[in-house]
C-alpha positions in Angstrom: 62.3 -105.1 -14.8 59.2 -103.5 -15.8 57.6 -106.4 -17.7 58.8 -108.9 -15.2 57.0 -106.9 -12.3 54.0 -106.8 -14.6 53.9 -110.4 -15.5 54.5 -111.2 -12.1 51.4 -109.2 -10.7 49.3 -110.1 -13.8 50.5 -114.1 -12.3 49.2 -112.9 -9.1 45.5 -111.1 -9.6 44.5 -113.5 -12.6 40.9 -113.1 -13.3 37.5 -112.8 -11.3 34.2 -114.1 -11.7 31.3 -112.2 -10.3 30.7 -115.5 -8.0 34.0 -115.2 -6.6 34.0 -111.4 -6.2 31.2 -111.7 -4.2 32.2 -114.6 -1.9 35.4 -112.2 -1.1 33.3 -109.4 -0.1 31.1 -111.3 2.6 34.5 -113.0 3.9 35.5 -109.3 4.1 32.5 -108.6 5.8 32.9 -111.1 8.5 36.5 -110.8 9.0 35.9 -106.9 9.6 33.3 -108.1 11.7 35.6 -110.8 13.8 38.2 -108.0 13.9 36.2 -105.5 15.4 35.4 -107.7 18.1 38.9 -108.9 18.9 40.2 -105.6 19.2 37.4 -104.3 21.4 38.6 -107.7 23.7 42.4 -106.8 23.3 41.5 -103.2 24.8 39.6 -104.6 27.7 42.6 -107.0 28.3 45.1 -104.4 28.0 43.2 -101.8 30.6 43.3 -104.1 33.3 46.9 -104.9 32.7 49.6 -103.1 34.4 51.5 -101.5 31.5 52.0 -97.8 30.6 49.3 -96.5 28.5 51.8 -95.5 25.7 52.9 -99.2 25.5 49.2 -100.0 25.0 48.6 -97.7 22.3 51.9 -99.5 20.3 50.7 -102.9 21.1 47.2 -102.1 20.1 47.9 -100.8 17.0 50.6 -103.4 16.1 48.2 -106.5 16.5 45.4 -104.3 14.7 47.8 -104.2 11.9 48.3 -108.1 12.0 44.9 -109.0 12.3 44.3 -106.7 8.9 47.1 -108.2 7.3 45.7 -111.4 8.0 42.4 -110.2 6.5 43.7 -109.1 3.7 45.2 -112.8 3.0 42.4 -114.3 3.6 40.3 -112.0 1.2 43.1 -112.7 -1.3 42.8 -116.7 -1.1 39.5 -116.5 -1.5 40.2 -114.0 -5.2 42.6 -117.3 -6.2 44.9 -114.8 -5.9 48.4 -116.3 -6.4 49.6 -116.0 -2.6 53.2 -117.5 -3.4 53.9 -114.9 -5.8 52.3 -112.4 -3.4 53.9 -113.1 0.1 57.2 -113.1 -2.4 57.0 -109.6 -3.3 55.9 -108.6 -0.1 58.9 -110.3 1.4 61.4 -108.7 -0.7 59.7 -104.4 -0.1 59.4 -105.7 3.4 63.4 -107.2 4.1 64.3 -104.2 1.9 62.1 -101.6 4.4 63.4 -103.5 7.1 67.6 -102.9 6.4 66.9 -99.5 5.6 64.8 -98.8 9.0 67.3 -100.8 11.1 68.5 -98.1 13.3 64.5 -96.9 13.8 63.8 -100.5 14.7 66.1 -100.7 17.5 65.5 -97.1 19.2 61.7 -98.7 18.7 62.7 -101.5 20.5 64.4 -99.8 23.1 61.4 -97.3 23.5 59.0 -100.2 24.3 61.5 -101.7 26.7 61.3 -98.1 28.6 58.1 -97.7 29.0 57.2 -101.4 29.9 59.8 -101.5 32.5 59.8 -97.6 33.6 63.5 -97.9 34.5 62.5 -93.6 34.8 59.6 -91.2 34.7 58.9 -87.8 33.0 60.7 -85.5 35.7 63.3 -87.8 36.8 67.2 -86.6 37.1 69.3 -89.2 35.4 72.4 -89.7 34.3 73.6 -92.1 31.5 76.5 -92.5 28.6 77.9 -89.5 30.7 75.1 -87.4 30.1 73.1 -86.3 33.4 69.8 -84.4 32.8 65.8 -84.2 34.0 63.7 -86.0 31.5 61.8 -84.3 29.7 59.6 -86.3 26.9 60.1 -90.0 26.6 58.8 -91.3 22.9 58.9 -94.5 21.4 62.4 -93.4 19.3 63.7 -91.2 21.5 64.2 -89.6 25.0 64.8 -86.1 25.9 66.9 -84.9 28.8 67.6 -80.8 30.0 70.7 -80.6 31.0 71.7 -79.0 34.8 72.7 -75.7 32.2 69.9 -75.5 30.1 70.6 -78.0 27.0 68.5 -80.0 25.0 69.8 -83.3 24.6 68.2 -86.2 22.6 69.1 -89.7 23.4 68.3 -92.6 21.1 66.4 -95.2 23.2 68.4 -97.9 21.3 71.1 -96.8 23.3 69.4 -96.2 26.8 67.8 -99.3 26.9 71.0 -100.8 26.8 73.4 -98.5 28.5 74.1 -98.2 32.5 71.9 -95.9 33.8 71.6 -93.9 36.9 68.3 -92.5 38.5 68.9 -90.2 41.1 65.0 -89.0 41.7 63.6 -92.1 42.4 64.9 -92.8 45.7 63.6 -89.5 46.6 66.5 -88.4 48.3 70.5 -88.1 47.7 73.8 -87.8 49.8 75.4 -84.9 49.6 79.0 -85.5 49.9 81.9 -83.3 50.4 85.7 -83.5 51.2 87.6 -81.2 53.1 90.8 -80.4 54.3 92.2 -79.0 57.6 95.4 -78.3 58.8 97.5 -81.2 61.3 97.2 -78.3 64.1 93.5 -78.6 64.4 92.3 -81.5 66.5 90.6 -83.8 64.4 87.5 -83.8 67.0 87.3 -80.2 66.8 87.1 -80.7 62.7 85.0 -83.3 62.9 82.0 -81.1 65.6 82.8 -78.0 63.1 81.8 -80.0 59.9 78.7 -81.6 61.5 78.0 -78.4 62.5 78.3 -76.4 59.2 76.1 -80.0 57.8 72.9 -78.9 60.1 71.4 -76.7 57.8 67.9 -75.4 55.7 67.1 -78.6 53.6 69.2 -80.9 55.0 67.6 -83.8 56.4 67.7 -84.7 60.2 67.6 -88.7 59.6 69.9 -89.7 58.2 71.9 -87.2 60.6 74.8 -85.0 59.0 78.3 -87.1 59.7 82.4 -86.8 59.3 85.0 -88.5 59.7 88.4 -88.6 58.8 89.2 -90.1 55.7 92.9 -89.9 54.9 96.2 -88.0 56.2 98.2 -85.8 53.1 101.8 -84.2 52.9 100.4 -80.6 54.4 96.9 -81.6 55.9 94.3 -84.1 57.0 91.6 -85.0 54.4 88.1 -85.4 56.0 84.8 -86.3 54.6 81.1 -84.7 55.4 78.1 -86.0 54.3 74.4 -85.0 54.3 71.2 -86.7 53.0 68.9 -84.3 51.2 65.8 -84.4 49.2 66.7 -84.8 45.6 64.9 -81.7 44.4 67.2 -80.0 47.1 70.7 -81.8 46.0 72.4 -78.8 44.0 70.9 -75.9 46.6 72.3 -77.4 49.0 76.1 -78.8 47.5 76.7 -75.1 46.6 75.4 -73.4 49.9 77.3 -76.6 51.7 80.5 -75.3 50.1 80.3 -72.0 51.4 79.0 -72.9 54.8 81.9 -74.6 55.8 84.5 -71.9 55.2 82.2 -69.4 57.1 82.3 -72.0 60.2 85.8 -72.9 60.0 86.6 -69.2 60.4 84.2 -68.9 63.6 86.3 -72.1 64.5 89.7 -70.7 63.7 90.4 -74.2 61.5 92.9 -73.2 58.8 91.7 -75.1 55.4 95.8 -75.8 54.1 96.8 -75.8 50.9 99.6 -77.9 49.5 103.2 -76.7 51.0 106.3 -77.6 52.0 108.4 -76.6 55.5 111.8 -76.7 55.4 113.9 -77.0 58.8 117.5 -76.3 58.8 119.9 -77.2 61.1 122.6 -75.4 62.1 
């Protein structure tokens, strides 16, 4: 194997004259040269252009890395240097680099979709492949979330890019809703005044306006449903306080909250 990769590169270089070494180092010169200058363009391009800064840093470096490769084979043509024999080896490292990085390739992928298309920001509550969290770093293989109890959870970007996603932040607000149940003796007005009531509260937005309604009768009691529209920085303050809230005005109220039972008449 040895001898053959030998022979094969010996194939490849062959020999230089002085003449020709020199002619490669002023095409090296000006390709440098013609480099410089299309990059210094690319950068001007890309800061007027709308895209995130990290995408910009990715693209820039991936057409420097072209434009050198291109150098190089120019350089080389101008050695004699075999370039069948030469764009054949490279071929084979590069499919064999390329099966073995498949998996970095795609979360790669995935990263550049992300940040061209900002589907979510640094900050942002989201929720996706059941997992809801704020992000917390977005990188070009991965994204981080925190969790609402305090884990660290790493998401390939392969897999966001392509999953369902939800953003709750970006709206800047969220509904809040819960459901509740009363018993058949309360009037369903007086249920429906009480739950608005226990809605108005600190960090609840006024527009939309706290509402209820009655959504659906059960065996032992009426279901009803109350929702409030809150800021999305607010959303959990105000579920858990919302929880309580209602209990303390159905008391004032004298609503009973039922649970499930049975009543049994007999007849004599």
């Amino acid at each position: 194997m040895s001898s053959q990769l030998s022979s094969l590169l010996t194939q490849t270089i062959g020999t230089f004259s002085i003449s020709t070494i020199l002619s490669a180092a002023v095409t090296l010169l000006i390709c440098l040269v013609v480099v410089r200058v299309l990059l210094k363009l690319t950068r001007k391009l890309l800061a007027g252009s709308k895209l995130d800064q990290r995408v910009q840093k990715y693209i820039l470096a991936g057409i420097r890395l072209l434009l050198y490769i291109v150098t190089a084979l120019i350089v080389a043509d101008c050695l004699h240097i075999n370039m069948t024999s030469l764009v054949a080896l490279l071929s084979v490292g590069s499919l064999g680099i390329t099966l073995a990085a498949e998996d970095i390739l795609g979360n790669v992928a995935g990263g550049l979709v992300i940040l061209s298309s900002h589907p979510f920001a640094i900050g942002d509550f989201v929720e996706v492949s059941g997992t809801s969290g704020t992000v917390d770093e977005i990188s070009l293989n991965h994204t981080k979330l925190v969790t609402p109890d305090g884990l660290m959870v790493m998401l390939p970007n392969k897999e966001l890019a392509s999953s369902r996603m939800t953003n709750y932040t970006v709206l800047g607000r969220r509904r809040v809703t819960r459901k509740i149940t009363a018993s058949y003796d309360a009037p369903t007005q007086k249920v429906i005044d009480a739950l608005v009531q226990a809605g108005t509260m600190d960090n609840v937005l006024l527009t939309p306006a706290p509402s209820a309604c009655v959504s659906s009768y059960g065996d032992s009691a009426i279901a009803y449903t109350l929702r409030v529209w809150v800021k999305t920085e607010d959303y959990w303050d105000v579920y858990f306080a919302l929880t309580q809230r209602v209990k303390d005005v159905f008391d004032e109220q004298g609503i009973t909250m039922t649970y499930p039972h049975l009543n049994v008449h007999l007849d004599k």
